[in-house]
C-alpha positions in Angstrom: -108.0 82.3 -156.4 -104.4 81.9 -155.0 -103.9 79.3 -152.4 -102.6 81.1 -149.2 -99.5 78.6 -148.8 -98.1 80.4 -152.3 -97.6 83.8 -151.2 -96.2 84.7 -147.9 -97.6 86.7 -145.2 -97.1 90.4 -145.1 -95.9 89.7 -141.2 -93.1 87.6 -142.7 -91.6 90.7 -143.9 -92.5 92.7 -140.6 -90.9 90.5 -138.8 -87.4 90.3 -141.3 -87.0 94.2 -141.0 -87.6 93.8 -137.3 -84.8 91.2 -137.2 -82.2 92.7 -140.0 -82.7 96.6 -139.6 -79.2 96.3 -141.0 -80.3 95.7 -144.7 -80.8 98.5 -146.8 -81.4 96.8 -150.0 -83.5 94.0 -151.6 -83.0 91.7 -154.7 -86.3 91.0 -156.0 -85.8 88.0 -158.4 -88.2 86.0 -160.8 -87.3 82.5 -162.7 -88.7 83.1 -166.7 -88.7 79.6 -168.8 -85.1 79.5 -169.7 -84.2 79.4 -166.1 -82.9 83.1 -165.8 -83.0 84.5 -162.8 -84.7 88.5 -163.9 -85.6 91.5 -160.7 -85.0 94.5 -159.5 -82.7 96.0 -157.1 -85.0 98.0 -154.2 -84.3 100.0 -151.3 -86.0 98.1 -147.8 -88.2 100.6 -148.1 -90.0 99.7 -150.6 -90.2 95.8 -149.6 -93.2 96.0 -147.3 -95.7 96.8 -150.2 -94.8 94.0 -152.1 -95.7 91.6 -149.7 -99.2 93.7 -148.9 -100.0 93.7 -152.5 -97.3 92.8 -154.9 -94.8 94.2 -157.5 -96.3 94.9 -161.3 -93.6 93.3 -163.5 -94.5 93.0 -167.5 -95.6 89.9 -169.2 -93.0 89.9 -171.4 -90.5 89.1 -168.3 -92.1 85.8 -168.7 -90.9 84.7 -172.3 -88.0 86.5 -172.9 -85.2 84.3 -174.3 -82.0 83.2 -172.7 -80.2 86.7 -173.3 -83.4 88.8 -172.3 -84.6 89.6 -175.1 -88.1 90.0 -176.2 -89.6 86.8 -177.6 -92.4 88.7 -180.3 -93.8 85.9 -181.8 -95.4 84.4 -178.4 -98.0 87.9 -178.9 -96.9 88.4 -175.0 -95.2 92.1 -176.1 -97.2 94.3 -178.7 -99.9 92.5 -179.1 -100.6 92.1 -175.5 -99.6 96.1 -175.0 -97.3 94.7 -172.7 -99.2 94.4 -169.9 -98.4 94.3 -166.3 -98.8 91.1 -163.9 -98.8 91.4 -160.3 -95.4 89.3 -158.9 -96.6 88.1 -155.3 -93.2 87.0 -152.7 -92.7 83.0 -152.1 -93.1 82.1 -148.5 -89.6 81.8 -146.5 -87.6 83.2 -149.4 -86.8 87.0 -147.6 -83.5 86.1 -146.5 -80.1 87.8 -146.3 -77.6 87.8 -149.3 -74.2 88.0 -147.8 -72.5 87.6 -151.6 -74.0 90.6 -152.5 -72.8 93.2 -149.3 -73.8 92.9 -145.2 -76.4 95.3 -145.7 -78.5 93.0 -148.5 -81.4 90.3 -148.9 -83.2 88.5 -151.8 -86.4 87.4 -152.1 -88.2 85.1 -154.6 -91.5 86.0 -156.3 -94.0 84.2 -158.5 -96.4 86.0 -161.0 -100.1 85.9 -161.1 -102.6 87.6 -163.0 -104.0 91.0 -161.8 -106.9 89.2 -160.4 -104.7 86.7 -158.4 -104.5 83.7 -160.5 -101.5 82.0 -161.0 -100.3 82.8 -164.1 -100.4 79.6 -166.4 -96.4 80.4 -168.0 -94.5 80.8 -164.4 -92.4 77.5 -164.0 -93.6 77.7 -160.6 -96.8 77.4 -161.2 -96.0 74.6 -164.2 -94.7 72.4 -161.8 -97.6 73.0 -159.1 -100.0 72.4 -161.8 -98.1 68.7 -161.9 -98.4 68.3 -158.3 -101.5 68.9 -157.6 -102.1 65.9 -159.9 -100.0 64.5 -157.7 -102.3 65.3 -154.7 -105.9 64.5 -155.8 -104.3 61.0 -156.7 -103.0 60.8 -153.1 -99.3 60.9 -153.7 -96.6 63.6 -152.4 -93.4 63.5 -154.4 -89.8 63.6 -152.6 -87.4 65.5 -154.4 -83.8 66.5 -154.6 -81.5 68.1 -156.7 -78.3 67.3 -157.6 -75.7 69.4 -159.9 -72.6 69.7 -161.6 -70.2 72.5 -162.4 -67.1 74.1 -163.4 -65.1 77.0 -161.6 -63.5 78.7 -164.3 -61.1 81.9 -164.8 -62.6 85.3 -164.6 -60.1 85.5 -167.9 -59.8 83.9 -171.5 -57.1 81.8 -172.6 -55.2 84.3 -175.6 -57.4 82.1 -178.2 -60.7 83.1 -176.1 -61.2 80.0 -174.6 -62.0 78.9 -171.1 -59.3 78.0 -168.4 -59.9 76.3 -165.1 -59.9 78.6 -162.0 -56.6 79.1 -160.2 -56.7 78.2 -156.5 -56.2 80.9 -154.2 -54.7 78.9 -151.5 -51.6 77.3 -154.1 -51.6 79.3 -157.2 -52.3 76.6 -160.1 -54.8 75.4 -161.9 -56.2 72.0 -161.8 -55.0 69.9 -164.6 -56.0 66.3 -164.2 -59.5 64.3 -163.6 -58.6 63.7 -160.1 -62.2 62.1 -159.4 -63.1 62.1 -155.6 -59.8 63.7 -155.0 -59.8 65.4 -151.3 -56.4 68.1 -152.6 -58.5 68.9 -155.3 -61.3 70.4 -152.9 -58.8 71.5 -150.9 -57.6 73.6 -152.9 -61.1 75.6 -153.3 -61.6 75.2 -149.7 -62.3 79.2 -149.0 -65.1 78.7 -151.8 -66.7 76.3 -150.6 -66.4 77.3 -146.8 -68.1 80.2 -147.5 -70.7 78.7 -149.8 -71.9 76.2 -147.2 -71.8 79.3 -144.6 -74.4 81.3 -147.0 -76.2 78.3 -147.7 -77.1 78.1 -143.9 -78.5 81.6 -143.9 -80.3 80.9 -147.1 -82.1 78.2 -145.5 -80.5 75.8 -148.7 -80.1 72.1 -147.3 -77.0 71.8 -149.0 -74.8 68.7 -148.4 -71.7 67.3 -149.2 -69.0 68.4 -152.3 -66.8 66.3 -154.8 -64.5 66.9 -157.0 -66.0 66.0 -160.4 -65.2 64.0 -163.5 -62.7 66.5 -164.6 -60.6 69.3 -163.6 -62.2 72.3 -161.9 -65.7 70.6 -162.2 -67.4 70.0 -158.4 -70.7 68.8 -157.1 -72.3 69.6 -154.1 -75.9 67.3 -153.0 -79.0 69.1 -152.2 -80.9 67.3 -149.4 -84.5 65.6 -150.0 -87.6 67.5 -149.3 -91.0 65.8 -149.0 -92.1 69.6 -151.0 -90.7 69.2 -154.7 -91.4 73.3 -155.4 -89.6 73.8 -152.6 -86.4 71.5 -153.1 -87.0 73.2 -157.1 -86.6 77.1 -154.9 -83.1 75.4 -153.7 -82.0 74.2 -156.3 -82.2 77.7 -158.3 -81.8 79.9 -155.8 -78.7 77.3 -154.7 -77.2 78.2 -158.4 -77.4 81.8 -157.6 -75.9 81.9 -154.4 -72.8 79.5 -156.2 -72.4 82.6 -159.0 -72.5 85.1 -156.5 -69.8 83.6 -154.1 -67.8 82.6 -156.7 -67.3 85.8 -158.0 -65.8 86.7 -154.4 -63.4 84.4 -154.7 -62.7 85.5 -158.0 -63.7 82.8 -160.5 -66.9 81.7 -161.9 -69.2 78.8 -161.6 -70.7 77.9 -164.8 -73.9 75.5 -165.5 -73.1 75.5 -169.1 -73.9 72.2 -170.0 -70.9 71.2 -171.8 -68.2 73.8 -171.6 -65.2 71.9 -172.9 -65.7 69.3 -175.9 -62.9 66.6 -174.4 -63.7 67.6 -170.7 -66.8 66.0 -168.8 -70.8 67.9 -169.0 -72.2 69.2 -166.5 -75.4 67.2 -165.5 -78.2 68.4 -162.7 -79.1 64.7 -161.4 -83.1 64.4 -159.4 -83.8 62.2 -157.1 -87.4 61.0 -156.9 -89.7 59.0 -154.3 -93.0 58.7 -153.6 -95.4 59.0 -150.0 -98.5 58.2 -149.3 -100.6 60.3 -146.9 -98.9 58.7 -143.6 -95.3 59.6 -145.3 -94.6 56.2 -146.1 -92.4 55.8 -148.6 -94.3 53.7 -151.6 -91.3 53.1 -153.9 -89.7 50.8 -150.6 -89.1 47.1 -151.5 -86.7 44.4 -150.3 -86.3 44.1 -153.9 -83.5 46.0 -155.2 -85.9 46.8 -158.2 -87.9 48.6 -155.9 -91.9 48.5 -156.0 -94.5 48.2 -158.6 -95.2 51.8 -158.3 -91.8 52.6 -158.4 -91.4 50.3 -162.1 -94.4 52.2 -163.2 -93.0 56.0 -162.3 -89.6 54.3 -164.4 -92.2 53.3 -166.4 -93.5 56.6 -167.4 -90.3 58.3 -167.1 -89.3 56.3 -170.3 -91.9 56.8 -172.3 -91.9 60.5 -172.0 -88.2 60.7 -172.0 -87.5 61.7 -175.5 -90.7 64.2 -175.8 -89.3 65.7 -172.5 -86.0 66.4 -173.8 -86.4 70.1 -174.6 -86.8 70.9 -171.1 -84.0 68.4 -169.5 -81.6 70.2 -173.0 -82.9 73.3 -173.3 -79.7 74.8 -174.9 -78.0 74.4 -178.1 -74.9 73.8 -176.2 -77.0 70.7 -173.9 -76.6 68.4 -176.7 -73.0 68.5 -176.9 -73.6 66.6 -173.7 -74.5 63.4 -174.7 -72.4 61.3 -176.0 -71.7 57.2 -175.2 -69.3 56.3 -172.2 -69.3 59.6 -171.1 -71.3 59.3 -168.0 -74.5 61.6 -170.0 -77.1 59.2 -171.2 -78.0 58.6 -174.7 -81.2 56.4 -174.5 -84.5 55.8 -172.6 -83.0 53.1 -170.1 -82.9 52.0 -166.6 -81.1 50.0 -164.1 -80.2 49.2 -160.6 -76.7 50.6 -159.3 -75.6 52.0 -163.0 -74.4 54.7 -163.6 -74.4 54.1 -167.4 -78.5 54.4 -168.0 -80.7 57.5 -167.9 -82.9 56.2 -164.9 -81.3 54.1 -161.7 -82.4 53.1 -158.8 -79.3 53.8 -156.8 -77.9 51.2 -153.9 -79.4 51.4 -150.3 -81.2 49.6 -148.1 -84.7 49.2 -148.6 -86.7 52.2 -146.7 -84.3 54.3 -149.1 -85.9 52.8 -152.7 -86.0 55.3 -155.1 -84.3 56.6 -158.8 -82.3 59.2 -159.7 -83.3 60.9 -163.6 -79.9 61.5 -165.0 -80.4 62.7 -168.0 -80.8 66.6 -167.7 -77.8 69.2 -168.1 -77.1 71.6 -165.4 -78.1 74.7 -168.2 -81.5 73.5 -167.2 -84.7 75.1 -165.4 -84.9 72.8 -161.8 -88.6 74.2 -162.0 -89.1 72.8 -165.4 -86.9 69.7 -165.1 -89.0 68.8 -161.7 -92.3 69.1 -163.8 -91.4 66.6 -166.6 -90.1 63.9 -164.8 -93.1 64.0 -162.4 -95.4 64.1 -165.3 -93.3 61.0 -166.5 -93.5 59.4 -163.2 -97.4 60.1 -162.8 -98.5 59.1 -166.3 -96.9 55.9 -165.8 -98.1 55.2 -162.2 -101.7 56.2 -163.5 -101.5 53.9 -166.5 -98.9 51.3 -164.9 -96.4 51.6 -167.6 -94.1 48.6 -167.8 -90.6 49.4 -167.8 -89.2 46.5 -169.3 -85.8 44.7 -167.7 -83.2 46.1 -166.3 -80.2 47.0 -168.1 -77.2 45.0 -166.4 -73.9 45.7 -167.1 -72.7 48.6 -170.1 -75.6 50.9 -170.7 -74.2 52.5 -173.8 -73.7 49.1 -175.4 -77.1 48.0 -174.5 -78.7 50.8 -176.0 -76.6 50.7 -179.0 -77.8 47.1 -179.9 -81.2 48.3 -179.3 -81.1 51.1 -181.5 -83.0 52.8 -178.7 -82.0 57.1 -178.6 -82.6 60.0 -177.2 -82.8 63.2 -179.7 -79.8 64.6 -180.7 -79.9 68.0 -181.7 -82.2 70.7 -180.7 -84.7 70.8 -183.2 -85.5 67.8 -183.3 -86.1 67.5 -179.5 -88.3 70.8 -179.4 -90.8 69.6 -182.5 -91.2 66.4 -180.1 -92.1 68.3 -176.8 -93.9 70.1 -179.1 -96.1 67.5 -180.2 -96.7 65.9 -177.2 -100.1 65.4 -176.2 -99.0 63.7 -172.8 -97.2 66.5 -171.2 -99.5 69.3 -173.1 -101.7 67.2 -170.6 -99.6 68.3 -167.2 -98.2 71.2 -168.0 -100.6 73.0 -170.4 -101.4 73.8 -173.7 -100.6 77.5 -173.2 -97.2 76.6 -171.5 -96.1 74.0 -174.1 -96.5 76.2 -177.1 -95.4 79.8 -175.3 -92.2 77.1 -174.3 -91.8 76.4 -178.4 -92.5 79.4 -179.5 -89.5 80.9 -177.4 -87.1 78.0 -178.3 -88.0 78.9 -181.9 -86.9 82.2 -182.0 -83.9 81.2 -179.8 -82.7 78.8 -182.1 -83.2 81.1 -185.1 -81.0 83.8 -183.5 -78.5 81.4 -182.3 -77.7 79.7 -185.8 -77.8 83.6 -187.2 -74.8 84.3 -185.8 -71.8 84.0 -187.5 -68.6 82.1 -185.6 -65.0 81.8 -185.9 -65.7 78.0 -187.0 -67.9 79.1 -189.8 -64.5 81.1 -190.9 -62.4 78.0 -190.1 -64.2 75.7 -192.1 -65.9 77.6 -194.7 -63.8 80.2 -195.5 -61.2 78.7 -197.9 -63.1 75.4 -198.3 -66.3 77.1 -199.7 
């Protein structure tokens, strides 16, 4: 059965409406394997009887593809007659959602089956499937998010293409890189005042902002939580609070992985430690290295790098991404202090050892993303994977006199996840081929469609 820590307390939403008898409407919101925020909008009313017994949502919610539509050859719609699962509310998640109006709050829910199992395809449950492993092995993970995007123009450029967002405090648009550039935040000041501000009342630990590797592209820190589901519940319900205030300020805050092909990608960054059972901090080492557990988890991180890059690309547009000296990684590597490999243990002094996975895009689920580099990190503490040396100095050229990669198109990465008996190991058979078979029929509908590039290169040419 359920453990009581996953599903919140019916006097957590007593107490709310005793606190907010303000709000008159609730945004109840689910996160399906493309990363998708899906709900329902409900009068308060009707909020206390979710927490006393939960919300019947259908299974099919669970596999739908990245535009919501039904996913039929997963046998989770007609086959299956479509049948309910009961969606239970994540503890500490009823809060206010002063984007949406004064008189509105969200919550997050999970799905379980009608007998109170988790259900085996929720990415929440994926990832606590991972760290329980965690757990019986005496380990607690430290986790935190990090990710990039663009604001962007409500409206298309005359050829239908993306503009930066104007600021509303001067009037232009930003033009140049401007990396680290204190005008250039500035200039979106109202935004991000107010995003902080909601942040607060959302309970997200968010940190300090840049200005990015291009124009209009920002990145704000999540802070580190010794609860990786829950610094995974930031981080996604951090990139809906971003859309939703955004919009206020009338622009919008994309995730797209690579929006612009000479402009920067957009990458979501984790950063990853390890406690034992006193909270001590196992990847600490006076060698800038870090410990032998922590060359292990980099370890395993490599060698499941490549079958885990379905889930870290997800998107036909994520592999657009990657391409050499562009600050996206293109091969299994790792270094101290560099910037240019997919794994790197970042300066600091000792008590602070630990490495941030670079490699997934923004487009990408934090639940999912969380579950593969753990599983990385785990198989290679377990089995004390070798990393090899270092990489000092230019990743890209390191990795090109290697020969070492990374896939490179989308096919090719999902046959690999796939056929991976390691991570069918963490996260589940089920999971793993309900996960392919919905990439399947995304990438057949994708490549169905027919695009003004097809006309620009085919047309005459043909």
């Amino acid at each position: 059965m359920t453990a009581p820590s996953m599903v919140a307390d019916p006097e957590e939403c007593r107490r709310f409406l005793a606190e907010h008898p303000h709000i008159r409407f609730v945004d109840i919101f689910f996160t399906s394997m493309t990363g998708v925020p899906r709900g329902k909008r409900l009068r308060i009313h009707e909020l206390q009887a979710i927490y006393d017994y939960g919300r019947f949502l259908p299974g099919s919610i669970l596999v739908v593809d990245t535009t919501g539509a039904d996913c039929e050859e997963t046998g989770l719609v007609w086959e299956d007659g479509d049948a309910d699962r009961r969606a239970r509310p994540v503890p500490g998640t009823l809060r206010p959602a002063p984007w949406l109006g004064p008189d509105m709050a969200q919550v997050m829910l999970s799905l379980y089956e009608l007998d109170g199992e988790p259900n085996d395809l929720d990415p929440r449950h994926v990832l606590r499937r991972v760290l329980d492993m965690f757990a019986a092995d005496g380990l607690t993970p430290v986790a935190a998010c990090e990710l990039e995007y663009y604001l962007v123009d409500l409206e298309r450029t005359a050829d239908g293409d993306l503009q930066p967002a104007k600021s509303a405090l001067t009037g232009q648009r930003p033009k140049t890189i401007d990396v680290y550039g204190l005008p250039e935040l500035e200039a979106f000041a109202p935004f991000l005042r107010e995003l902080w501000d909601t942040s607060d009342v959302l309970g997200v630990p968010l940190e300090g902002a840049i200005s990015e590797f291009a124009p209009g592209q920002i990145e704000l820190t999540l802070k580190h939580k010794p609860d990786a589901l829950a610094a995974a519940d930031d981080a996604q319900v951090y990139k809906r609070a971003t859309k939703g205030v955004a919009l206020r300020h009338g622009c919008e805050a994309t995730f797209m992985a690579k929006p612009w092909v000479d402009r920067a990608g957009s990458g979501f960054h984790m950063h990853v430690s390890f406690n034992n059972a006193e909270g001590e901090n196992l990847c600490a080492s006076e060698d800038v290295e870090g410990s032998e557990l922590l060359r292990h988890a980099i370890g395993g991180m490599k060698a499941l790098l490549g079958e885990s890059m379905a889930i870290l690309a997800p998107n036909a547009n994520s592999y657009r991404r990657f391409k050499a000296n562009s600050y996206a990684p293109v091969a299994p590597t790792w270094g101290v202090n560099n910037r240019t490999v997919s794994l790197r243990v970042p300066a600091g002094p000792p008590p602070t050892r630990h490495v941030e996975h670079r490699v997934a895009g923004a487009d990408a689920n934090p639940y999912l993303v969380m579950a593969v580099v753990l599983a990385g990190a785990l198989h290679g503490i377990r089995n004390r994977f070798d990393p090899g040396p270092a990489i000092v100095g230019d990743g890209y050229a390191a990795a090109a006199k290697s020969g070492q990669t990374l896939p490179t198109n989308w096919f090719a990465a999902v046959d690999l996840f796939d056929g991976s008996t390691a991570l069918r190991e963490y996260l589940g058979d089920r999971f793993v081929d309900m996960f392919v078979s919905v990439k399947r029929t995304e990438q057949a509908r994708f490549f169905e469609v027919v695009t003004a590039l097809d006309f620009d290169w085919y047309l005459r040419n043909a």
